[in-house]
PyMOL Python script that loads the backbone (N, CA, C, O; Angstrom):
from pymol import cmd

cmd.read_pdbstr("""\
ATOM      1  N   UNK A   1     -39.552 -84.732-150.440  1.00  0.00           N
ATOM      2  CA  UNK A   1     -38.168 -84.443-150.058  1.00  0.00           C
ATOM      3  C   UNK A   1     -38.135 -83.933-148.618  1.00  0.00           C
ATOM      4  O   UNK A   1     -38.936 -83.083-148.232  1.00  0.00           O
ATOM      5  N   UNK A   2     -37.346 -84.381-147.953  1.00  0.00           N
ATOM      6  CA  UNK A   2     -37.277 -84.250-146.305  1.00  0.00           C
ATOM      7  C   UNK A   2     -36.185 -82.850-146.398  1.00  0.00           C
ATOM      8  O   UNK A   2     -35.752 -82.523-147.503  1.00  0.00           O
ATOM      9  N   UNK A   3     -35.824 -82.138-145.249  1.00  0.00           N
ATOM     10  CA  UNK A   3     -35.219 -80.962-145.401  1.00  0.00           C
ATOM     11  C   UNK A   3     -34.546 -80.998-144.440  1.00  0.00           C
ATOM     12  O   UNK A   3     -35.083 -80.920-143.335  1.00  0.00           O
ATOM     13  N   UNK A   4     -32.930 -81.148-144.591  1.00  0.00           N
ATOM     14  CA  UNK A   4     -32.174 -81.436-143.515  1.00  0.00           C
ATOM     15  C   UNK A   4     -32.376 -80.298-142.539  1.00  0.00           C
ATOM     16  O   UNK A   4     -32.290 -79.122-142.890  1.00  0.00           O
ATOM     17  N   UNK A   5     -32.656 -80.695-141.257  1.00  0.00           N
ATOM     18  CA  UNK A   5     -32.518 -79.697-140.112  1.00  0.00           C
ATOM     19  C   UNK A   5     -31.483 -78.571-139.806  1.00  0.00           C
ATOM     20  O   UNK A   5     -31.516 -77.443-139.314  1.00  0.00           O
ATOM     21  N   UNK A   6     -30.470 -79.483-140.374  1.00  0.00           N
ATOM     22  CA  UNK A   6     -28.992 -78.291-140.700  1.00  0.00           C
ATOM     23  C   UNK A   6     -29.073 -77.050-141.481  1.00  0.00           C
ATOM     24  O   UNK A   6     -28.572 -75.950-141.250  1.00  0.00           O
ATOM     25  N   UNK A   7     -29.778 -77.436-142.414  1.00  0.00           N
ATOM     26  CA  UNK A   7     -29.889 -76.427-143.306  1.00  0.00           C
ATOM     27  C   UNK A   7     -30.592 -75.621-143.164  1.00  0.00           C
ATOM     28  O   UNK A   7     -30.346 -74.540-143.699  1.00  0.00           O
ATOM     29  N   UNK A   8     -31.776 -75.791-142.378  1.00  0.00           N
ATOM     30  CA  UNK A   8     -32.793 -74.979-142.114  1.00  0.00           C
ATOM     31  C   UNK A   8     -32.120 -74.478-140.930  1.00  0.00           C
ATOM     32  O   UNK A   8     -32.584 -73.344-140.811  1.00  0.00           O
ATOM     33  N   UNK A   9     -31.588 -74.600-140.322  1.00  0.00           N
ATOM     34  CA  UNK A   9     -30.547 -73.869-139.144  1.00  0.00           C
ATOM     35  C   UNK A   9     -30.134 -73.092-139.481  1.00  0.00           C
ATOM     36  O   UNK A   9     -30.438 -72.009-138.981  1.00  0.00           O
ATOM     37  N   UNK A  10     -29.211 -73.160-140.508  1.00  0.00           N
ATOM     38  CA  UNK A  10     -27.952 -72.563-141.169  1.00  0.00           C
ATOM     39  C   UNK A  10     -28.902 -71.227-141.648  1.00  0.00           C
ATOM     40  O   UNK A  10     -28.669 -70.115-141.174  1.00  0.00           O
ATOM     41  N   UNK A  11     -30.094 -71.472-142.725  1.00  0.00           N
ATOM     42  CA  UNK A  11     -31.295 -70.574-143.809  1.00  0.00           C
ATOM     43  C   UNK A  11     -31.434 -69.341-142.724  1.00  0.00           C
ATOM     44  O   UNK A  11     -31.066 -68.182-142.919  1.00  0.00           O
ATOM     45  N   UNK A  12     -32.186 -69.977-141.283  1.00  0.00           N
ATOM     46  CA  UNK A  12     -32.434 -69.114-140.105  1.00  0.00           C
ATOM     47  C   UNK A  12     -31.142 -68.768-139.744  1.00  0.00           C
ATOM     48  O   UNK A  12     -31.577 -67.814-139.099  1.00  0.00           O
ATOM     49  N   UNK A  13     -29.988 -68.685-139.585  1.00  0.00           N
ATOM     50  CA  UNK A  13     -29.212 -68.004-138.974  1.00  0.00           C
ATOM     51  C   UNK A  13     -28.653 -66.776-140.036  1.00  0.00           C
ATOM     52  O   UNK A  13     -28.281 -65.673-139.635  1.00  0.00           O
ATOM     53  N   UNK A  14     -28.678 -67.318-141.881  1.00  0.00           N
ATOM     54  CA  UNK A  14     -28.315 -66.148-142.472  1.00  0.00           C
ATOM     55  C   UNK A  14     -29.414 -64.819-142.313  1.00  0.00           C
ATOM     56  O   UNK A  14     -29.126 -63.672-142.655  1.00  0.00           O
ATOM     57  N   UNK A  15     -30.551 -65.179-141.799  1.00  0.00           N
ATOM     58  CA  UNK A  15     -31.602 -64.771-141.844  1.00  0.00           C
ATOM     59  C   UNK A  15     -31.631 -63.920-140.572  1.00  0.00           C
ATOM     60  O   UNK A  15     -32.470 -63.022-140.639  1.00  0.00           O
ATOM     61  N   UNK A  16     -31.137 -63.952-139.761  1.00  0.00           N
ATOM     62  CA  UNK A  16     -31.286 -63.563-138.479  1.00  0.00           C
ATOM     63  C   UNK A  16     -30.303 -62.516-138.698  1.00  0.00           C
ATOM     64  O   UNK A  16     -30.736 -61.369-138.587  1.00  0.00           O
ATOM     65  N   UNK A  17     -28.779 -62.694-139.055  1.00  0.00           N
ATOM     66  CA  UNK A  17     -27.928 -61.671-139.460  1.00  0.00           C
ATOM     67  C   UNK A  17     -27.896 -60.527-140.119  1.00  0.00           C
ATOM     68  O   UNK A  17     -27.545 -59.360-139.945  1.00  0.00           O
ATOM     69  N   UNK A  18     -28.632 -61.587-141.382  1.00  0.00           N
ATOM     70  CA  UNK A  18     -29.335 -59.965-141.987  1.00  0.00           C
ATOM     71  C   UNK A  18     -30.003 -58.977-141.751  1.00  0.00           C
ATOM     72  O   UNK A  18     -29.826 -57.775-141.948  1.00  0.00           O
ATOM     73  N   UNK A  19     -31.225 -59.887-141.069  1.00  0.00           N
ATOM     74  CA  UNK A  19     -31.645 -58.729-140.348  1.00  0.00           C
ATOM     75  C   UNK A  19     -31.461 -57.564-139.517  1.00  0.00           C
ATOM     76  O   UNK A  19     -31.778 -56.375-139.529  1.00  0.00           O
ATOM     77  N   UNK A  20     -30.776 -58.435-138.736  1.00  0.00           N
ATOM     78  CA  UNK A  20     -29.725 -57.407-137.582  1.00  0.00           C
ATOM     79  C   UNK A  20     -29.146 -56.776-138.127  1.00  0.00           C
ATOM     80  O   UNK A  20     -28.753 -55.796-137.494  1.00  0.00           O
ATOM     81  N   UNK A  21     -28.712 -56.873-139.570  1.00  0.00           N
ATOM     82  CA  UNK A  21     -28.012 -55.563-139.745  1.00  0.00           C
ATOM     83  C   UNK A  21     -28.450 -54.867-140.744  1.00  0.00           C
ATOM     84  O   UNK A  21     -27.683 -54.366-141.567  1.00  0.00           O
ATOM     85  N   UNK A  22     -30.094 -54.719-140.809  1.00  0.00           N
ATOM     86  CA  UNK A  22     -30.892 -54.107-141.322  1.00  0.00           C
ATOM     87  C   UNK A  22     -30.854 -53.929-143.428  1.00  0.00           C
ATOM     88  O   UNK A  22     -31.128 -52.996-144.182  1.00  0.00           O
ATOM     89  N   UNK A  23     -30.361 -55.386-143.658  1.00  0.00           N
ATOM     90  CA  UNK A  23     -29.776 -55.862-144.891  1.00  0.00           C
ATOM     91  C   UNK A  23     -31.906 -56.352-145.170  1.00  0.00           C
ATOM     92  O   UNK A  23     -32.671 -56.896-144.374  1.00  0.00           O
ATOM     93  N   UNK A  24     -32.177 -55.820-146.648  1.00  0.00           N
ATOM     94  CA  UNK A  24     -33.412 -56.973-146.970  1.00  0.00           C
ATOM     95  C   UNK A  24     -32.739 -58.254-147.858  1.00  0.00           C
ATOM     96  O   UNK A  24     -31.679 -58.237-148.484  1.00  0.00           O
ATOM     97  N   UNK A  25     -33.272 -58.869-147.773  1.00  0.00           N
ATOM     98  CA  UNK A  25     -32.642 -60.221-148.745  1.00  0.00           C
ATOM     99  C   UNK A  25     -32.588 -59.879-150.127  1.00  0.00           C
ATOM    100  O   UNK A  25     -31.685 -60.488-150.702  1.00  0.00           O
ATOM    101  N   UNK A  26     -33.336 -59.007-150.958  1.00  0.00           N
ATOM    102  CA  UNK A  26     -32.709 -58.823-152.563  1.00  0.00           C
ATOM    103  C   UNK A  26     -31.883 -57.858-152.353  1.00  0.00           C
ATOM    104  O   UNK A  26     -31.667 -57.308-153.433  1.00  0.00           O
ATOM    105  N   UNK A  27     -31.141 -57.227-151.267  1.00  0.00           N
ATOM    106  CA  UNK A  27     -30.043 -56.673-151.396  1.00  0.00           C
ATOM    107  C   UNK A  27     -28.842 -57.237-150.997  1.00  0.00           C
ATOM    108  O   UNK A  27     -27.712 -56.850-151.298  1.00  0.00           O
ATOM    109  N   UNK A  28     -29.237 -58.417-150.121  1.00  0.00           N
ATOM    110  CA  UNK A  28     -28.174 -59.418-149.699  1.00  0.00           C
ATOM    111  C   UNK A  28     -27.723 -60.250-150.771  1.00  0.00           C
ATOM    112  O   UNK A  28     -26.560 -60.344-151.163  1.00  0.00           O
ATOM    113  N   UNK A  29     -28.671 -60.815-151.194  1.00  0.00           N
ATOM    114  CA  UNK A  29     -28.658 -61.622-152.601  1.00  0.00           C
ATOM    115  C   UNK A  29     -27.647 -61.048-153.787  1.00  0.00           C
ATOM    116  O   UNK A  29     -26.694 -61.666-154.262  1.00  0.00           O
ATOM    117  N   UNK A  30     -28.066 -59.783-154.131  1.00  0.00           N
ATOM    118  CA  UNK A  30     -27.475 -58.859-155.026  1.00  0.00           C
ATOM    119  C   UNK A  30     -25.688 -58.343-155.027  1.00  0.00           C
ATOM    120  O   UNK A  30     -24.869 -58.188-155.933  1.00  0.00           O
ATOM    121  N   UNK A  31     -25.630 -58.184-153.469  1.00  0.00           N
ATOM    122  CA  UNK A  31     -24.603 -57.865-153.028  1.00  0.00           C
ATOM    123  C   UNK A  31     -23.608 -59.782-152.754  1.00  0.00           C
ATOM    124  O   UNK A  31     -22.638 -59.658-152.007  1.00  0.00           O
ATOM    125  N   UNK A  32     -23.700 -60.384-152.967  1.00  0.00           N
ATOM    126  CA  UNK A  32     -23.472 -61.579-152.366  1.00  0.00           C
ATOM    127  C   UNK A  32     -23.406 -62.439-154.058  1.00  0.00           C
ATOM    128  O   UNK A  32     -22.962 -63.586-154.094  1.00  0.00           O
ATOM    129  N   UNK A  33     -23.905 -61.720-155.413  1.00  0.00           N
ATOM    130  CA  UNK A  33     -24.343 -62.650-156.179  1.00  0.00           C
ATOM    131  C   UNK A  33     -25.013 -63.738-156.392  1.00  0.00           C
ATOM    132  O   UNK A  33     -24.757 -64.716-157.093  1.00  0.00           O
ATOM    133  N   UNK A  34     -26.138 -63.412-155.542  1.00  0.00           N
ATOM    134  CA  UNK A  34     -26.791 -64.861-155.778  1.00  0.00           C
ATOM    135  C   UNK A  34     -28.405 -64.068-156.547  1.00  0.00           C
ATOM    136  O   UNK A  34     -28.812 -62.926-156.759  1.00  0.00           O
ATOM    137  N   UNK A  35     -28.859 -65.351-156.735  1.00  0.00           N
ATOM    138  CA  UNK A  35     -30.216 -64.803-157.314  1.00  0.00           C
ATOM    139  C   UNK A  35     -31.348 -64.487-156.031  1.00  0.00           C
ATOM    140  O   UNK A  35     -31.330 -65.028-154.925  1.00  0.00           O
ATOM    141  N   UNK A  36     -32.226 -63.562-156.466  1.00  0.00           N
ATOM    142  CA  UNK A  36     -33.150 -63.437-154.666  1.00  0.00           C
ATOM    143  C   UNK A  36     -33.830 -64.828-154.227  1.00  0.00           C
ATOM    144  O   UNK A  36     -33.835 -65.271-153.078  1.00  0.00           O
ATOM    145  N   UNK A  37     -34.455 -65.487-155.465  1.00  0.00           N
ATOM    146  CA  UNK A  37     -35.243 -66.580-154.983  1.00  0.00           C
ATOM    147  C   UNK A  37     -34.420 -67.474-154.672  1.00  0.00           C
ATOM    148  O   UNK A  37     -34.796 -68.226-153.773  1.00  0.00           O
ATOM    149  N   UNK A  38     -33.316 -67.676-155.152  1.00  0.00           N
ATOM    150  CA  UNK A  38     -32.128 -68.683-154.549  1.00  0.00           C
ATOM    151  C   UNK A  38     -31.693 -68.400-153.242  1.00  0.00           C
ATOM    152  O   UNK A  38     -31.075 -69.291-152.659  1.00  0.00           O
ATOM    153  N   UNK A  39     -31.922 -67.195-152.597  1.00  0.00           N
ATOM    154  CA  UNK A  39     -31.415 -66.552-151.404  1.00  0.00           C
ATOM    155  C   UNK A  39     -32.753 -66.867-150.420  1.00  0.00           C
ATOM    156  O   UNK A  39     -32.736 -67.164-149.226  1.00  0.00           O
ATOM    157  N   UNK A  40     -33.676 -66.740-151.128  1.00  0.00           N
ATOM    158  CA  UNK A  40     -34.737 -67.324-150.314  1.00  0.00           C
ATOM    159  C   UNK A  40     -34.945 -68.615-149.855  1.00  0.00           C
ATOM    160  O   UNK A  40     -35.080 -69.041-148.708  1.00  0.00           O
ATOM    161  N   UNK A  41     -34.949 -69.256-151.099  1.00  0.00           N
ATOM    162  CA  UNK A  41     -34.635 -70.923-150.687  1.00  0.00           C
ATOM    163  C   UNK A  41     -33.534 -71.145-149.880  1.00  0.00           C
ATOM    164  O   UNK A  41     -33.723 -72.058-149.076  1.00  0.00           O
ATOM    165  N   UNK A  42     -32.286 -70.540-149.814  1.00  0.00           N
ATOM    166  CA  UNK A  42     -30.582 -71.005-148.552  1.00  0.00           C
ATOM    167  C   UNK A  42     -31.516 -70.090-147.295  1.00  0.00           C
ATOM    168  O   UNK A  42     -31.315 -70.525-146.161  1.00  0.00           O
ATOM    169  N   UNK A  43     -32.403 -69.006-147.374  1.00  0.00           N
ATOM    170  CA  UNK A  43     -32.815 -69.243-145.976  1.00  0.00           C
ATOM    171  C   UNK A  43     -34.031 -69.878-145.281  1.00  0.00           C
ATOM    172  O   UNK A  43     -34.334 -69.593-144.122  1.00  0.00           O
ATOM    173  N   UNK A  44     -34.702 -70.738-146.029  1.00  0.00           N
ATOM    174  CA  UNK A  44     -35.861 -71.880-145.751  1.00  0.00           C
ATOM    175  C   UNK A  44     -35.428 -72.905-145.609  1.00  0.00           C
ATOM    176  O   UNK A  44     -36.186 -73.774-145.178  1.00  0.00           O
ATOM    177  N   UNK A  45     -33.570 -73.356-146.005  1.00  0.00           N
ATOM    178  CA  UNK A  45     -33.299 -74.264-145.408  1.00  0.00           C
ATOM    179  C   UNK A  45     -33.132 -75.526-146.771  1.00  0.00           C
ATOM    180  O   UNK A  45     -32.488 -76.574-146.728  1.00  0.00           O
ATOM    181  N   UNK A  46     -33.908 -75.003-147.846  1.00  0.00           N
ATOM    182  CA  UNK A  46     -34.436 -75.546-149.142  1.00  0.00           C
ATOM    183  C   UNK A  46     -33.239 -76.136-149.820  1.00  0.00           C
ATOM    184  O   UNK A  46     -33.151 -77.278-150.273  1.00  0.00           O
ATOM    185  N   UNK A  47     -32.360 -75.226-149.825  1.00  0.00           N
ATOM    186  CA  UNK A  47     -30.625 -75.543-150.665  1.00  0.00           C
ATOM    187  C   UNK A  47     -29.820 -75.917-150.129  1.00  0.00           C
ATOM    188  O   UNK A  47     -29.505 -75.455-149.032  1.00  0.00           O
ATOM    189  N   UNK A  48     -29.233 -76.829-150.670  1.00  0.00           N
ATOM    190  CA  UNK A  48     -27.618 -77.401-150.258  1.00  0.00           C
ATOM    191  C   UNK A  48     -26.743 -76.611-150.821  1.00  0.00           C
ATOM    192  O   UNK A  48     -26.348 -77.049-151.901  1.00  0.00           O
ATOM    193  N   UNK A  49     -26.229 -75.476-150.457  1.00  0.00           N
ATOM    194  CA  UNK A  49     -25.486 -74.596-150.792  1.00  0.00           C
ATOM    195  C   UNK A  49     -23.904 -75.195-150.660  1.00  0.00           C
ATOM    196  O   UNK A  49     -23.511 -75.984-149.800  1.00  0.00           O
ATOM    197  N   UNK A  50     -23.039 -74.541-151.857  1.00  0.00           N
ATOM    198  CA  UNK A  50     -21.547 -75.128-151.517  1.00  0.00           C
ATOM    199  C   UNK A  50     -20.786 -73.904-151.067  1.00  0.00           C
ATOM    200  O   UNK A  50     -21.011 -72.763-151.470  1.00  0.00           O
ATOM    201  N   UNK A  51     -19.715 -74.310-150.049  1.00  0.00           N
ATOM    202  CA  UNK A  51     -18.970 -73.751-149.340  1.00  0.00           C
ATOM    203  C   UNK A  51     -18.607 -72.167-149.982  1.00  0.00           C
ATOM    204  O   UNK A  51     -18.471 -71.135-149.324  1.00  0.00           O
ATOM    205  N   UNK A  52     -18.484 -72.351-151.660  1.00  0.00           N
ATOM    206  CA  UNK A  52     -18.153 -70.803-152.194  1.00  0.00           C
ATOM    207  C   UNK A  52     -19.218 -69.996-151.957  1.00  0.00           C
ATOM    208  O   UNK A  52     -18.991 -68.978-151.303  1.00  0.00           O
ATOM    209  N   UNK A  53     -20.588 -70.252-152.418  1.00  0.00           N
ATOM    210  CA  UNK A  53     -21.505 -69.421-152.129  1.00  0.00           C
ATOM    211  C   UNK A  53     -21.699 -69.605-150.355  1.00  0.00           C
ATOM    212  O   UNK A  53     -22.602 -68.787-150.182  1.00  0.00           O
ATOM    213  N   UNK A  54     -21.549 -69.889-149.669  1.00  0.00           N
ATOM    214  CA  UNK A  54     -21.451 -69.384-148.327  1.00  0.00           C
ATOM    215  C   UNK A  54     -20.431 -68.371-147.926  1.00  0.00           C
ATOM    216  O   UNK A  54     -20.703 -67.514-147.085  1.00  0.00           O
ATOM    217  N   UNK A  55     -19.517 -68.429-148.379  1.00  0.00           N
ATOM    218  CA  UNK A  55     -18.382 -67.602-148.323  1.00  0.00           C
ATOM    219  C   UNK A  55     -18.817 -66.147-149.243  1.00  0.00           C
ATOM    220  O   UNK A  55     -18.292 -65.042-149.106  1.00  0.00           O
ATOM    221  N   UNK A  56     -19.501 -66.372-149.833  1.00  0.00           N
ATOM    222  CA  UNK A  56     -19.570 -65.062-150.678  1.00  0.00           C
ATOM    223  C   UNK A  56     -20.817 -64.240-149.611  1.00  0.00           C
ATOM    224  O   UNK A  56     -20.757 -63.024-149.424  1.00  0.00           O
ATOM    225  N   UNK A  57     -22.112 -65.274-148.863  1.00  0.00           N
ATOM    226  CA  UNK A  57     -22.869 -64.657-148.080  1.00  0.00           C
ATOM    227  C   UNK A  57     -22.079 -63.898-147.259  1.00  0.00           C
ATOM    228  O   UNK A  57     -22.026 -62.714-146.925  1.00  0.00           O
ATOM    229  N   UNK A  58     -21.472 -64.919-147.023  1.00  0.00           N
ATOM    230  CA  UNK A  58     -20.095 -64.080-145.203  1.00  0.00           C
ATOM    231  C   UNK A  58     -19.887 -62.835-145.868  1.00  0.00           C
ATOM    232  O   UNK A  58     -20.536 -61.886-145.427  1.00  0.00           O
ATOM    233  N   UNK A  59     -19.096 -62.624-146.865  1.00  0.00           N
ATOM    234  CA  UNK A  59     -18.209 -61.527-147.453  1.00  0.00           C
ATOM    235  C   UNK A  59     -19.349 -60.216-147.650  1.00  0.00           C
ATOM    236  O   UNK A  59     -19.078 -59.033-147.442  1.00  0.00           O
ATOM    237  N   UNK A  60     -20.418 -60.647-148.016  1.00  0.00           N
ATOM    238  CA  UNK A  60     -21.450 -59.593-148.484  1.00  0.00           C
ATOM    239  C   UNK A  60     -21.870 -59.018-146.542  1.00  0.00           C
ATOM    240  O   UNK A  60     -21.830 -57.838-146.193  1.00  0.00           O
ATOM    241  N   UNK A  61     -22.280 -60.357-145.463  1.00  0.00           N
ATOM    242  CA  UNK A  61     -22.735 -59.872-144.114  1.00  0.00           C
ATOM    243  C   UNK A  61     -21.133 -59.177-143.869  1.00  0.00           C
ATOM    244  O   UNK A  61     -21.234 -58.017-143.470  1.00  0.00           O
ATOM    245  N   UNK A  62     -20.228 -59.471-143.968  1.00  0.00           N
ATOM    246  CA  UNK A  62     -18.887 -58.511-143.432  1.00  0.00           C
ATOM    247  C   UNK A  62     -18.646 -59.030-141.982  1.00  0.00           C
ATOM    248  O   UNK A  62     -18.213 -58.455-140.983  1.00  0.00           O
ATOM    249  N   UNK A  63     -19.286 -60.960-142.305  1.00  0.00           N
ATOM    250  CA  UNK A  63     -19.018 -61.267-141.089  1.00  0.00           C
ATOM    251  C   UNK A  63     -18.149 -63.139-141.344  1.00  0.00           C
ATOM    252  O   UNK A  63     -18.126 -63.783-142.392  1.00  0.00           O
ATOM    253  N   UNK A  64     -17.536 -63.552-139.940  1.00  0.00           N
ATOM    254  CA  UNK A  64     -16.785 -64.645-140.582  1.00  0.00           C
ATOM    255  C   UNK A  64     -17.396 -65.903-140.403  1.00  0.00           C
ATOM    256  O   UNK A  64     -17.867 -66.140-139.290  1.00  0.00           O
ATOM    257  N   UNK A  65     -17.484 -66.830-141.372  1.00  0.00           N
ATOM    258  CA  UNK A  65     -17.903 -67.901-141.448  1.00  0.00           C
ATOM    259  C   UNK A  65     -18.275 -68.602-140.063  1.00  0.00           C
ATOM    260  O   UNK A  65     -19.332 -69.229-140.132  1.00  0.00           O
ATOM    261  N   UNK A  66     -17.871 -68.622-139.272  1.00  0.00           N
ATOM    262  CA  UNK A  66     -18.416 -69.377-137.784  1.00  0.00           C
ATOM    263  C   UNK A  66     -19.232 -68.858-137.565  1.00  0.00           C
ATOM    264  O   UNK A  66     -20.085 -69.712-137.321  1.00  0.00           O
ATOM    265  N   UNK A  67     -19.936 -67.275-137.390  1.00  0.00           N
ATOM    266  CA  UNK A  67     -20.941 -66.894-137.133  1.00  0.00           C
ATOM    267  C   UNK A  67     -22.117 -67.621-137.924  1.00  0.00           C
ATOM    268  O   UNK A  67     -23.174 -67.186-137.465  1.00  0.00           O
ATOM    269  N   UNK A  68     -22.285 -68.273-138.626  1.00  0.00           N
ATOM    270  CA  UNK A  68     -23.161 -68.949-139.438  1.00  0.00           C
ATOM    271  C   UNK A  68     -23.601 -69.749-139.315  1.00  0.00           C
ATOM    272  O   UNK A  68     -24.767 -70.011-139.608  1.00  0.00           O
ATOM    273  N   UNK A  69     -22.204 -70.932-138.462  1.00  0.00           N
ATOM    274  CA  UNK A  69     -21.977 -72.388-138.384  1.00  0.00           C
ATOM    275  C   UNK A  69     -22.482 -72.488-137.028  1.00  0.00           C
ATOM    276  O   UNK A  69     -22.509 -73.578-136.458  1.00  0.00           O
TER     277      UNK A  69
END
""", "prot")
cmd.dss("prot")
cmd.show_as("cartoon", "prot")
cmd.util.cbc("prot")
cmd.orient("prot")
């Protein structure tokens, strides 16, 4: 399976946010409802995530969807 470049863009940029705001990923995950290893895979780029669960990442970073895109 090939791994769209987008996505792995997108994985690294939730990834970068979080960090910056000193979030670890099973608390992002948690806070965001997602599962951790599922949160791991949307930031390796691994998942085709749909628009709701992106929106729920935004809502958990307290930041708006373009920052992502």
């Amino acid at each position: 399976m090939t791994t769209d470049k987008r996505m792995v863009a997108f994985g690294k940029r939730v990834r970068e946010v979080r960090k910056s705001k000193g979030i670890s990923q099973e608390k992002l995950a948690e806070m965001a409802g997602i599962d951790r290893s599922y949160m791991g895979n949307i930031e390796r780029g691994e998942k085709n995530i749909t628009l709701k669960k992106t929106y729920e990442i935004c809502d958990a970073l307290q930041i708006d969807i373009k920052i992502l895109i």
